[in-house]
N, C-alpha and C positions, 0 to 999 in steps of 0.2 A: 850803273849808278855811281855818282861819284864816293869818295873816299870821304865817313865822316871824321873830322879834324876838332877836337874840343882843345883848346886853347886856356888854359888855367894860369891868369896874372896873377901877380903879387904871390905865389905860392909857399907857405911857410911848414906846409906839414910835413914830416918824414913819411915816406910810402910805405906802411907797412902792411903784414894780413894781420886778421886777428889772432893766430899766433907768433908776432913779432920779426916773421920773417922777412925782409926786405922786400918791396916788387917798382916793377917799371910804371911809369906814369897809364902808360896802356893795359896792365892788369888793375889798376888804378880805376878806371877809367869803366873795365867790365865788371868789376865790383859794384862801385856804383850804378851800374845798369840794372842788377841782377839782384840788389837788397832791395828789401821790402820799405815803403816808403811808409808803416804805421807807424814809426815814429816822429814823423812830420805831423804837425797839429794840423788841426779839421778832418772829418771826412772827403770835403767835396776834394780840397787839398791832395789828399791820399789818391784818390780816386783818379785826379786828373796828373799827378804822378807818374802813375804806376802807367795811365796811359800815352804819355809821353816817352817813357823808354821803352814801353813795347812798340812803340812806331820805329823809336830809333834804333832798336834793334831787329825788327821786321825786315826796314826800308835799307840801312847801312849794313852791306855784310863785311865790310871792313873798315875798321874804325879802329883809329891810333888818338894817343891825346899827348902833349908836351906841358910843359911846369917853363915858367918862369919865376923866379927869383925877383923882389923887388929891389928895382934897381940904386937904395941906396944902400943896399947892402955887398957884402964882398965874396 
């Protein structure tokens, strides 16, 4: 299977964990895979969520993600 690539334009956030410590766009990346999507509003919302990262993390067993910068900035 190939390699999944998430791709984040415009990107303005610092990488952090929830205790402030620095990470790489690809623990970035399994963070978001691996939180609970109840804080997204609706159920069916939630529900179809939660089952899209579990395919993408079923199907991808290697998965990297890169940040870009919006480009009017320096």
């Amino acid at each position: 299977m190939p390699k999944f690539m998430w791709l984040l334009r415009d990107f303005t956030l610092e990488l952090r964990d929830n205790k402030g410590k620095q990470i790489s766009p690809s623990q970035y990346l399994e963070d978001c895979l691996s939180s609970d999507p109840s804080s997204l509003t609706g159920k069916s919302y939630q529900s179809e969520a939660k089952k899209i990262k579990n395919e993408i993390v079923k199907i991808f067993k290697d998965r990297e993600c890169f940040t870009l910068v919006r480009p009017a900035e320096e």
